[in-house]
N, C-alpha and C positions, 0 to 999 in steps of 0.2 A: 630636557630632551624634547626635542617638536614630535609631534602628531604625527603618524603614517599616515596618509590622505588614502589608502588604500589597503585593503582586506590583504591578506599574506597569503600568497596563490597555495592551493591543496597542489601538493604531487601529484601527477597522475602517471599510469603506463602511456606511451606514445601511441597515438591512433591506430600507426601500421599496424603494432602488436597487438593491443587489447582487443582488435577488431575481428582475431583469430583464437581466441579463446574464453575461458570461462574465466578468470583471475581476477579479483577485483578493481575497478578500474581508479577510483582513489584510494592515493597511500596511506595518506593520512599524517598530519604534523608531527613533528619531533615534538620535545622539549624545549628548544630555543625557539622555536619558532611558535609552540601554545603558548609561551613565555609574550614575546614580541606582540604575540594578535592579544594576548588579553590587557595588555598594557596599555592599549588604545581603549578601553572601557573609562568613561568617563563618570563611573558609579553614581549615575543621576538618583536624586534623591527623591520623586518621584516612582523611576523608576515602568518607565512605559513598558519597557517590552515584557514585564513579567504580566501585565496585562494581558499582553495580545498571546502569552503562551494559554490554549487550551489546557496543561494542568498546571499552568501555575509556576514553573520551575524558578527559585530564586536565580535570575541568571545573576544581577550582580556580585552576590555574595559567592557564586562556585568561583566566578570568574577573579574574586578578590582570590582568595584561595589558589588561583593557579600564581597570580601575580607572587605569590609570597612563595610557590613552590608546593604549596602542602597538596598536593596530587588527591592522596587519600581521602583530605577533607573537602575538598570538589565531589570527591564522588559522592560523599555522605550527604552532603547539601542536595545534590542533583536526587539523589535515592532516598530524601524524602517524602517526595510528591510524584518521582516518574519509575516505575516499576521497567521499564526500556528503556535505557540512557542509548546505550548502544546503537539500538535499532534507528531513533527519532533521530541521531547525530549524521545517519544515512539520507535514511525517507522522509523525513521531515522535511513540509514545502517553509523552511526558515525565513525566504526573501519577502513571501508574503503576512507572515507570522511577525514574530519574536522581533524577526533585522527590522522590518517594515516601520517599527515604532522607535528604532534605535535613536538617541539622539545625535549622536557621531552621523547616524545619515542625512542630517540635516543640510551640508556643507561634504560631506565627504562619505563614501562608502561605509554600510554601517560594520559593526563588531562582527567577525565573525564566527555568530554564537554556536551554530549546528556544528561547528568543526570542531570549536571546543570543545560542545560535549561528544562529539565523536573521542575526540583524544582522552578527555577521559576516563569514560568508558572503557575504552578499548584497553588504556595502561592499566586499569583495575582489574580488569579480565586476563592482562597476562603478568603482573606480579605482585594483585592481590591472595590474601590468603583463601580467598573463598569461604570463610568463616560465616552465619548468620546466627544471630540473634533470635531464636525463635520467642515470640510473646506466649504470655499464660493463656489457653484455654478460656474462652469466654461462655463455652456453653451452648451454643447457638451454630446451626448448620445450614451453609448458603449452599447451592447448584447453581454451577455457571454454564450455559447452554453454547459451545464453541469457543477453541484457544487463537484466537484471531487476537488484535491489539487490544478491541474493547471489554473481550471475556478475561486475558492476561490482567489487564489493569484494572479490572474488577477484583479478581481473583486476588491480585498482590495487596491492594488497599485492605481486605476484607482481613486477609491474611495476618497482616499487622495491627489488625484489631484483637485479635485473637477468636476468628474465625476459625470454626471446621470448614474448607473450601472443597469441594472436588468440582472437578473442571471435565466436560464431557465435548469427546471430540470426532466429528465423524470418520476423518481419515486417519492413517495409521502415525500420523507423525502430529506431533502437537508445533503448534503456532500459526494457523490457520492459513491466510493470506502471505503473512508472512514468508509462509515456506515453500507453499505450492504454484503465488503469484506474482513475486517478486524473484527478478531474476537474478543466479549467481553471483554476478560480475557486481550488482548492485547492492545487496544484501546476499553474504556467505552464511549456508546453511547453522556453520558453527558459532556464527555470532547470536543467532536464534535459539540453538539448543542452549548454549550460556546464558542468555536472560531465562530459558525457560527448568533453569538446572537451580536458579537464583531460588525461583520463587518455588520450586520443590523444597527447598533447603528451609524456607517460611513455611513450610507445612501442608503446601497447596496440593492438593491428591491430584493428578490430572488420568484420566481414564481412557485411553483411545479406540478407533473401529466402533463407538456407540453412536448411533444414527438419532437424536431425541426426534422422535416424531413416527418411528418404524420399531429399534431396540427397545427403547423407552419412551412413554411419555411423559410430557410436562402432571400429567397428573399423578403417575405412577411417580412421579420424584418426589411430590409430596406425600405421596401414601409411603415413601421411603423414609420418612422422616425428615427430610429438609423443611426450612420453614419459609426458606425463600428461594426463588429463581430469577436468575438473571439470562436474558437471550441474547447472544451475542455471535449469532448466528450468519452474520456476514448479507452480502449478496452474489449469490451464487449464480444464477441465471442469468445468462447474456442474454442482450439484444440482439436483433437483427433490423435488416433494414426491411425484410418483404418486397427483397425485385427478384426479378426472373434467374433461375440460378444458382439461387443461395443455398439448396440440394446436392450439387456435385460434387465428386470424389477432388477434395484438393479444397475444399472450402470451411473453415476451423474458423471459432470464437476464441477471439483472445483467452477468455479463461481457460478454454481447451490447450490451447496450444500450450500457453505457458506452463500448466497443470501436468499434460506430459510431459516437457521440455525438465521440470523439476524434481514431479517425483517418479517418474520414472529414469532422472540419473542422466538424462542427454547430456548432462554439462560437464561430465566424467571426459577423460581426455580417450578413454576407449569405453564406448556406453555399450552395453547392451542391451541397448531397446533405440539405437539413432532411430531419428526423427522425420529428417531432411539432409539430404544430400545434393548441393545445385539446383539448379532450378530458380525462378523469378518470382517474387515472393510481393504482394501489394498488401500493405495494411491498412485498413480504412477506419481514420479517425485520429485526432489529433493530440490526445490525452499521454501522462504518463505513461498508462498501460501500452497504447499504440507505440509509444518509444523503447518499453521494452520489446515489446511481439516482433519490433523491427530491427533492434539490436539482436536479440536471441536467434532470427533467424539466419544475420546476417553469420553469425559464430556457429551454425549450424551446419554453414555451407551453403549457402544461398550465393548465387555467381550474382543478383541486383535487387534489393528490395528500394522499394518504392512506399513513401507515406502519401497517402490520398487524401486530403482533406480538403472539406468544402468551403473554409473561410479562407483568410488571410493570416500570415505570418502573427500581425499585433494580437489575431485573435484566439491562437494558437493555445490550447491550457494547461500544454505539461510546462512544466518547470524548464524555466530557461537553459541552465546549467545540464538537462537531459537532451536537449533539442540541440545544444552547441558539439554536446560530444557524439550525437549522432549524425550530424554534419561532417564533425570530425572523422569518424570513420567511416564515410560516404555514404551513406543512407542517401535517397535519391528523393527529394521531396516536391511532391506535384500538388499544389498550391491551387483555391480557387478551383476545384475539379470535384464530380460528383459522381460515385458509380449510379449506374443505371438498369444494367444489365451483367450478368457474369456467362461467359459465354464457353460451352462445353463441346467434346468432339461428341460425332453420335453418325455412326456407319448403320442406315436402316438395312443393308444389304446382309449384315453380319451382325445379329444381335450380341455372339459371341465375343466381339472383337473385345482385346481385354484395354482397347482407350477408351473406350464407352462410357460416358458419363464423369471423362475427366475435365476439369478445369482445364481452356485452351486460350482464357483472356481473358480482360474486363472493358465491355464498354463504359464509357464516361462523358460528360458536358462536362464544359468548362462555364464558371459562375462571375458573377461580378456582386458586388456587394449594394443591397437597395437600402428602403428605411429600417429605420431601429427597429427592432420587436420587441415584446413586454418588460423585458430586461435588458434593453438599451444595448443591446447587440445591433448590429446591424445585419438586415437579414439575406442570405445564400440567393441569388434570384437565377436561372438558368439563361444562358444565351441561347436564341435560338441559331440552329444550323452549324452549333461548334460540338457536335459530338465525336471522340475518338476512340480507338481500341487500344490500350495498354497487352502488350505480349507478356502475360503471367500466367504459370500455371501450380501456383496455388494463393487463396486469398484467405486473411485474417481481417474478422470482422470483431473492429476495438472501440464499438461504440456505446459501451455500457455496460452495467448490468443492473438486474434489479433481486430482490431477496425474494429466497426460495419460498414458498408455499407450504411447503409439508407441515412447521410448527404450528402454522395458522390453521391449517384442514384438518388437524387433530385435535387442538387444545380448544376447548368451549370457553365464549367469551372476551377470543383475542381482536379487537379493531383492527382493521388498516385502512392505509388510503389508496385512492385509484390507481398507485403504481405498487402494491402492496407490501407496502410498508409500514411495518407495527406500529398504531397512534400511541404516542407516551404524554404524560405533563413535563413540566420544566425538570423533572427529577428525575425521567427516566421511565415512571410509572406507567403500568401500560393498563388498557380497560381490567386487567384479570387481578383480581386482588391478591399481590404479596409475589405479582412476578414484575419484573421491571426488563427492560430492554436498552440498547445501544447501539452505535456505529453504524454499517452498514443494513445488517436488519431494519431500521428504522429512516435513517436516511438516502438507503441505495447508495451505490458506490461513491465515497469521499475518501478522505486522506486519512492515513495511520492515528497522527496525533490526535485528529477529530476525534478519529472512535475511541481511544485513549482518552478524551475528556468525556466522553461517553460515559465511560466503563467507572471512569474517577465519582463524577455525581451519580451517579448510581448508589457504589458502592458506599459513601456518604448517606444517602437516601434510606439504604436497607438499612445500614448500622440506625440511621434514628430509628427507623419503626421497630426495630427488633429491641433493641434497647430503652427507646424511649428518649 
């Protein structure tokens, strides 16, 4: 039988519709169809893409596994090395990863592996037994500082060693980024609680509402008996850009926004805490993030959201497949543009008046692209005399973030760098002997699977020094 020259399209809901609610917007493969897409693996003996996977996942082997049917045994394969099958099969940037080294993409579209392990995943989560194997008791008790991907996937590895785990999490619900940053439509809260019900079931203690750096500290964990810490404490802190404006009522940090939008329930078909109702909505910045903060508001009820970004389309950095389907349901995207100023109403006549200090627009220049910068971008240069006013009144600013402070200002001993980010060695190790670190705490905001290879050598790293 010939070769498909092309990936087996993911179902999705129809733009008109998915564009008005919170429901997942890929459906995700049947049977005959994970069947069909893993039959196209041309089980290299090599073997590239297990390479380019940050943990490693045997993809040939789950994917023989699907070829033969044994579903199960996909999943056992997969839940060797990834404590998230679920999650990664979603957020996982695969095109650049895993597919990237495919050799099928050589000549033709590569495997499409994130979908498999989405399908998976998913069929184990709805007619496996939920059974786990707890290992023996090894003795030894680690702290994991935040249930985000890199503290989970610390947590599970350790677990399966037969770790004592507890996992400490500021907010009331465990899966850090996962739950509060990632939107509905994208990742359903329920696929979150299932991986995180997984690794309960392995013994993992997870603890919520502990703040480490205020509730507890990194010290007071060791005087608790633990004998190691892991931080995996994310990056919580947005940026901003520092222009005129970025104070007024109507102006929110991706992280904010999306933070309310999730755990306060916005995504509920009758929320009681809505968010945004109409209104003209600009997100500045071109990333994942910005795709969801402009999908979310668009299902929020936003009558126009607009993406503001200061490159070009090629140089655009969310994931293609996010950028398509935000097109798809009209997101309005204003290319080569740069805010400058955010501009508010303000009656000195009536300090009273209750528009006062609301978002009323956003001034912006439009840019052309000059020479490369240090990393071969090519850099944003302003036109003069093309400045415009964008009619919005509320803006989302999605251009970063970086890791919070608190475990640093508390714990004696901890490095970081100029963007304050915990320095580690190749293993994770951070200056403070016998606490190690990952993902986002260390690197500022990257991708899920990153902080999950994070979290994997780490968790590697403790088991030697505690064991030897």
């Amino acid at each position: 039988m010939p070769i498909d020259p092309k990936k087996h399209e993911m179902p999705t809901q129809s733009p008109e519709v998915r564009a008005h609610n919170f429901s997942e917007v890929a459906l995700g493969y049947s049977e005959e169809t994970a069947v069909l897409e893993a039959n196209r693996c041309l089980n290299c003996r090599n073997m590239p893409c297990v390479c380019a996977c940050p943990v490693n996942i045997r993809i040939p082997e789950f994917i023989n596994r699907i070829k033969a049917r044994d579903f199960d045994g996909a999943y056992d394969v997969i839940s060797m090395t990834s404590s998230l099958p679920a999650v990664c099969g979603r957020v996982c940037p695969q095109e650049t990863q895993c597919e990237s080294r495919c050799t099928m993409g050589i000549k033709f579209e590569p495997v499409a592996i994130g979908r498999l392990e989405r399908f998976v995943a998913d069929r184990h989560n709805a007619f496996g037994t939920g059974e786990v194997s707890r290992p023996e008791p090894n003795g030894h008790r680690v702290a994991i500082v935040g249930s985000g991907p890199s503290g989970l996937t610390c947590a599970g590895d350790l677990a399966k060693k037969g770790y004592a785990v507890t996992v400490y999490e500021a907010l009331h619900t465990a899966g850090g980024v996962l739950v509060y940053g990632i939107p509905e439509f994208r990742l359903p809260k329920k696929i979150v609680a299932q991986e995180v019900e997984t690794l309960k079931k392995l013994g993992v203690d997870i603890e919520t509402n502990v703040v480490i750096g205020k509730t507890l500290t990194v010290d007071e964990l060791f005087e608790m008996g633990f004998e190691a810490v892991f931080i995996g404490s994310g990056a919580g802190l947005p940026n901003f850009m520092n222009i005129p404006g970025e104070s007024l009522n109507g102006v929110y940090s991706a992280n904010e926004f999306l933070t309310r939008s999730n755990l306060m329930k916005a995504y509920l078909d009758n929320p009681v805490t809505p968010i945004m109702k109409g209104g003209r909505v600009a997100v500045v910045g071109g990333g994942n993030v910005a795709m969801d903060a402009a999908r979310t508001a668009l299902r929020l009820g936003a009558e126009h959201v607009y993406i503001v970004y200061r490159r070009s389309m090629e140089e655009l950095p969310a994931r293609r497949e996010e950028v398509e389907h935000a097109m798809e349901e009209g997101i309005d995207f204003r290319l080569l543009n740069n805010p400058v100023e955010i501009l508010g109403y303000n009656n000195p006549d009536d300090p009273r008046d209750p528009k006062n200090g609301f978002v009323t627009g956003m001034r912006c220049v439009r840019m052309e692209l000059g020479e490369p910068d240090a990393r071969g971008r090519r850099r944003p240069v302003p036109i003069d005399g093309s400045e415009f006013t964008l009619p919005v009144d509320t803006v989302i600013m999605a251009i970063g973030t970086s890791p919070n402070p608190l475990i640093k200002d508390t714990t004696k001993g901890l490095e970081v760098n100029s963007h304050g980010g915990l320095i580690v060695n190749e293993d994770g190790l951070t200056s403070r002997e016998n606490v190690w670190a990952g993902g986002d705490a260390v690197t500022g905001a990257a991708t899920v699977i990153s902080a999950m290879g994070a979290g994997k050598t780490a968790a590697q790293a403790i088991d030697n020094a505690l064991r030897g």
